[in-house]
N, C-alpha and C positions, 0 to 999 in steps of 0.2 A: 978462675971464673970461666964457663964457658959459653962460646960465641951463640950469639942470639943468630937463629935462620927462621928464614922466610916462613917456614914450618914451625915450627915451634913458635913464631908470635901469633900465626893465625889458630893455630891450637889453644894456644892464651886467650887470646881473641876470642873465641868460640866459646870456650867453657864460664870466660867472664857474662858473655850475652846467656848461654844458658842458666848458670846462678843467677844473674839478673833475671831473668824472666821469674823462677820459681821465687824470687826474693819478693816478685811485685802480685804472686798468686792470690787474689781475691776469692774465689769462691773450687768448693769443693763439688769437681764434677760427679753424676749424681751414678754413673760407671764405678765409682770407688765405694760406694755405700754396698753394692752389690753382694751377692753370693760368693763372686768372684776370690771376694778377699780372702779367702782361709787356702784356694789354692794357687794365688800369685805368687812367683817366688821372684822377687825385681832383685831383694837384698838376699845376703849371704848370711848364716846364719851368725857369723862372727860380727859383720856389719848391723844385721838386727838388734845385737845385744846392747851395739858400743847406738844404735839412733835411741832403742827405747832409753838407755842410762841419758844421755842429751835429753829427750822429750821426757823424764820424770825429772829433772833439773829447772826445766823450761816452764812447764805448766805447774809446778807446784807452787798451792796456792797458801799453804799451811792450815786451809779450813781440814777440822777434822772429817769431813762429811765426802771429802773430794775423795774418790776413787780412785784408787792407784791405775797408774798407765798400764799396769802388768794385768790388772785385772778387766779392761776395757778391749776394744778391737780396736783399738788407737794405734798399734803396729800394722797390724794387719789392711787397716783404711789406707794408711799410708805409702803401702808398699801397694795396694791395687792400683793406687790413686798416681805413683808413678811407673806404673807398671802399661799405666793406660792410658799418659800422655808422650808426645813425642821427643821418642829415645834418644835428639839432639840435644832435647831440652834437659831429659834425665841424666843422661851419661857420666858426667863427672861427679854426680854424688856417691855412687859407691867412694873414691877417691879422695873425697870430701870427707867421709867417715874415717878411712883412715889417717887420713891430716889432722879430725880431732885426736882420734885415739891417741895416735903419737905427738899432736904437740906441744904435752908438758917438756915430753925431751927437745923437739925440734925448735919450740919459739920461747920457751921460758928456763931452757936447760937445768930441768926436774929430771930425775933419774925415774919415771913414773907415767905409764900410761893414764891416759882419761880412764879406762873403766877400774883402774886401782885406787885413784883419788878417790876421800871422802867427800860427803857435800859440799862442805865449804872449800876446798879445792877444785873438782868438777864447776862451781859457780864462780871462780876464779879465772879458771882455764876459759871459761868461754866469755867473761866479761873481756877479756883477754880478746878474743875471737870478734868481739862488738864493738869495740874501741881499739882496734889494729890500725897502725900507719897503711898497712896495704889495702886497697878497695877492692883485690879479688879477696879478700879474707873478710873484709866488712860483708861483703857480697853474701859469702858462703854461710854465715852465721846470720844473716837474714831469712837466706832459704830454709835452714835448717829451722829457722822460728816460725814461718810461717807454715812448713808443713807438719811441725809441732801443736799449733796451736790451732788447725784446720783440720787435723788427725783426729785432738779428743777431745775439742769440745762441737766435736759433730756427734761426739757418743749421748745420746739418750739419757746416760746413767750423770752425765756433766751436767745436765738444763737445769736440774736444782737451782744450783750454787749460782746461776747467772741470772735466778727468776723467770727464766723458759718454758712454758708449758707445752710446747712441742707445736708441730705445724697442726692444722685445724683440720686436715683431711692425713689421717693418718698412715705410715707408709703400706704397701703390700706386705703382708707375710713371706718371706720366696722359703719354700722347704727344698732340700739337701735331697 
């Protein structure tokens, strides 16, 4: 095992207050709705693949009517939205991505990445991730829900399914 310093607890320290804060994120600054989003690059395009697989896990509602996440701006909000708060608060979620990715092998010793699993193991691996003994892993599986579920059903093509007829003064067009 190795020795805990001064550093590396406040680094602990630190990335636990920043998932806590994204954990406890109420509304979606209105900077992420933007133009911006198609060219923020916050994630990696590897880390892109393994949030949207988590955010089609997360938000699926099994209505046939729901819009797949691939087919919404539900990445792209996302990645504006933390691309455009502050990068203490953001910082360990790339890191966070890959701790899902790998911890069928790391927390459940699965010879099998998160984006290899099928459904019902992807919705294993992170029940796993919700019900952890550890509170920076409870933590990290909250943020990841909250900016899941503040990504797409901020999409337009979501308000359906939740009886939303959209805000009453409706947004600017922004053209490209």
């Amino acid at each position: 095992m190795t020795a805990v310093t001064r550093r590396s607890f406040l680094a602990l320290a630190g990335s636990g207050a920043a998932l806590a804060s994204l954990a406890s994120l109420r509304a979606l600054p209105a900077a992420a709705a933007g133009a911006n989003a198609a060219t923020s690059a916050f994630f990696a395009p590897r880390e892109r693949e393994v949030l949207t697989q988590v955010v089609e896990r997360m938000v699926d509602t099994g209505a046939p009517a729901a819009p797949p996440v691939r087919t919404t701006r539900t990445i792209d909000t996302i990645d504006a939205l933390c691309a455009g708060l502050d990068p203490a608060t953001t910082a360990p979620l790339p890191a966070l991505l890959r701790l899902v990715e790998w911890g069928p092998v790391l927390f459940e010793r699965r010879f099998a990445r998160f984006t290899s699993l099928g459904a019902a193991g992807q919705d294993a691996a992170l029940a796993g991730w919700m019900t952890s003994g550890l509170a920076l892993r409870r933590m990290g599986f909250y943020a990841l829900r909250n900016l899941a579920l503040l990504g797409y059903w901020s999409q337009d093509e979501t308000w359906p399914l939740i009886g939303y007829a959209g805000p009453l003064i409706r947004r600017p067009r922004i053209h490209a």
